[in-house]
N, C-alpha and C positions, 0 to 999 in steps of 0.2 A: 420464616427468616429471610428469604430469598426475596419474601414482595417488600418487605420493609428493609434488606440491604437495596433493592433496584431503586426504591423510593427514594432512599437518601442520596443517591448516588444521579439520581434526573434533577433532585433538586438543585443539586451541588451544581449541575454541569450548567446548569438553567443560569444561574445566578453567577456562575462566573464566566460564562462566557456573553454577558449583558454585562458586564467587568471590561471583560478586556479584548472583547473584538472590537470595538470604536478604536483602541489602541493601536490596532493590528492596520487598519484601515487609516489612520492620521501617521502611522510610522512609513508603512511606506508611501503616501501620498506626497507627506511634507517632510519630514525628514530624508524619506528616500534612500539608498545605499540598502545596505540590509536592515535597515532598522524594521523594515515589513516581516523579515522572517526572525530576527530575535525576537519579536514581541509575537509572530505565530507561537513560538517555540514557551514562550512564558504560558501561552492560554495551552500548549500541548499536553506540559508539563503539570498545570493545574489538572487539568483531567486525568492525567493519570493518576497522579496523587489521589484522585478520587477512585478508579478503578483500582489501584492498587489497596488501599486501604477502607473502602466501602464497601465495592465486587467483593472483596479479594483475590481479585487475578493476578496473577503474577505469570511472570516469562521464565522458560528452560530453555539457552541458547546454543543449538550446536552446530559449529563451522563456521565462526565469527572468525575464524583464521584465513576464510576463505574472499573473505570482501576485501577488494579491490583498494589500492590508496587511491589510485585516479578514478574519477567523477565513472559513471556506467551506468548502464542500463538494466534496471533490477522487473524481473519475469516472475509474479509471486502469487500466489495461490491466493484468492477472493474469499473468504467464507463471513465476514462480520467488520463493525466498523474498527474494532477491536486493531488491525495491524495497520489501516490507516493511520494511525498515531505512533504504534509501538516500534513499525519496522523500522522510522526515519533515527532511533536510536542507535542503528549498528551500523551505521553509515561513519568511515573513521575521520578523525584529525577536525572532527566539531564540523566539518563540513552538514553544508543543507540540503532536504530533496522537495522535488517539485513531484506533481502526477500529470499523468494523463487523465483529464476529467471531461462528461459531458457540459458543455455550455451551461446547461438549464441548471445546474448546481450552483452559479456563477449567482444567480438570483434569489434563493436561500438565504432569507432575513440572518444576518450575523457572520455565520460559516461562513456562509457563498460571498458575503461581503468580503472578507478575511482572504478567501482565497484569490479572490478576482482582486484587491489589491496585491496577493503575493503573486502576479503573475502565474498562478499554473497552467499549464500547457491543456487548454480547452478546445473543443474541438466540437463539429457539428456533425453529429453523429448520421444524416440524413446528407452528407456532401457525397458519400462515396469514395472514389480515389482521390480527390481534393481533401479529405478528411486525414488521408493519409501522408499529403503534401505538408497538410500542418503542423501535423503528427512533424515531420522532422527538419522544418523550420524551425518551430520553436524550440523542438529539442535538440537540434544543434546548438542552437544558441545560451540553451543553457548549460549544456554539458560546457561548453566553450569555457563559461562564464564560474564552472566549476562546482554546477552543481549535481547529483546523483538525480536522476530519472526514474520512478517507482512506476509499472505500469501493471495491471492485473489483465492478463491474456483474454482470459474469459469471458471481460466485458462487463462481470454484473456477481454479485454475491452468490455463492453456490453452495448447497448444504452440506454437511461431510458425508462421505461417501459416496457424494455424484461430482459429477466433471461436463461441462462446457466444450461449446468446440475452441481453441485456442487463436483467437484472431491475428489479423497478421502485424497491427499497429507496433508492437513492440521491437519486435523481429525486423518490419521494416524500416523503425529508425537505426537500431544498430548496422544494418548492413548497409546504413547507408551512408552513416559518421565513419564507421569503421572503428568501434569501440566494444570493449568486454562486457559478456551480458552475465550476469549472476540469477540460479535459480532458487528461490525461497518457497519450501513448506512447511505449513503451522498446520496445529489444529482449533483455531481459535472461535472456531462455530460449536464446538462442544459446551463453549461456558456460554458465549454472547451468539444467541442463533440470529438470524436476518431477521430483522426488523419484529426483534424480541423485546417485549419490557424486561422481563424476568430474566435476569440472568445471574450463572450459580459462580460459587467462588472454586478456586482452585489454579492450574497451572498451565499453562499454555506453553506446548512444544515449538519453536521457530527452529526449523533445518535451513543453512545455507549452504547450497550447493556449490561446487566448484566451478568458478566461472571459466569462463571460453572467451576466444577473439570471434567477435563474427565477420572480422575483415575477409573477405573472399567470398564468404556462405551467400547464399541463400536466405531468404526468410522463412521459405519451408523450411530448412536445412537449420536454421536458428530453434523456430518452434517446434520442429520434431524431437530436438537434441532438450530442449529444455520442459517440454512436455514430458519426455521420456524420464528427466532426473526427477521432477516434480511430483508425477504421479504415482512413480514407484517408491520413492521416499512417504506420499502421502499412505499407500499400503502396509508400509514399517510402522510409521508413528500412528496410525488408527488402525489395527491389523482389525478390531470387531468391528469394522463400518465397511469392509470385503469379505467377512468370513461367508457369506451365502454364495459371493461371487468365486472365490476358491474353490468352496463346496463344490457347484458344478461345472467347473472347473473339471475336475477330478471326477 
């Protein structure tokens, strides 16, 4: 049941987003204004439609009380493509978000179209501390501009129950705007694993932590504080993806 829900559900994304990324791509080219990210948000919304009703994944959302009215800096756990889509949901007041992404996604027949017209904040991961200059350039300017900033510490999709070292991109544009950073954990690699066909249906936990000012911090000071809510929260909502690690522990 699972290779014929994945089935339906590649064909689905296949064929509509050969729909409506040229959209995504002529909205903000010629149109311009937002029409790039409302019609992102049309081909977002088609996919989930599809996850939601093909997967059968669905979202359990706790401490949506917690996110920010003004535009911020979101620090949020990598496990699947799965929260790429989902998290720009609980961003309030119909506002939009951008990512931090590698360049070389920017070239990705359709997506990478889509995104490189929505301006995401791309970045060349082989500049070093110029990497990080761009990092908050353009994320100043977007927050500026009013939009939420989603960035994944880690760098790269991570299994459930392992962890990454938390790099410092995030952390160093907040302390550098002087804006609130929000911590997010899911366990969304339980249903959609890394660069899995098969994936199972059921319910995906999203925790949003309480955000913080990083005005003053540090970006150690940022990423330890947000690391520290993230990973421990990640132990509550997947207690059997540590239980070996508690074991000896103890």
């Amino acid at each position: 049941m699972n290779a014929l829900r994945s089935t339906v559900f590649m064909t689905w994304a296949i064929a509509w987003s050969i729909l409506t990324a040229p959209l995504v791509v002529i909205g903000a080219l010629l149109l311009r204004g937002l029409w790039g990210y409302r019609l992102g948000k049309l081909w977002r919304l088609g996919i989930q439609f599809g996850v939601e009703n093909m997967l059968g994944i669905r979202p359990r959302v706790i401490g949506l009380e917690n996110m920010p009215d003004e535009p911020c800096v979101i620090l949020a756990k990598h496990q699947s493509a799965w929260e790429t889509m989902t998290l720009q949901d609980y961003v309030p007041n119909g506002a939009y978000c951008v990512f931090v992404l590698k360049k070389e996604l920017l070239r990705v027949p359709l997506v990478g179209w889509g995104l490189a017209a929505m301006k995401m904040i791309s970045i060349d991961r082989n500049a070093g501390k110029d990497a990080l200059d761009q990092v908050v350039v353009q994320g100043r300017e977007r927050l500026q501009q009013g939009f939420y900033v989603i960035i994944f510490p880690e760098g790269t999709r991570v299994a459930p129950g392992h962890k990454k070292r938390y790099k410092a991109g995030g952390a160093y544009l907040a302390t550098r705007v002087g804006c609130k950073v929000v911590p997010i954990a899911h366990d969304a690699g339980e249903l959609w694993p890394r660069q899995a066909f098969l994936k199972k249906p059921g319910t995906v936990t999203v925790s949003i932590g309480p955000a913080f000012d990083a005005t003053g911090l540090s970006e150690l000071e940022v990423n330890r504080q947000a690391e520290a809510w993230i990973e421990e929260e990640m132990h509550r909502i997947s207690p059997h993806r540590y239980a070996d690690a508690q074991h000896n522990a103890t």
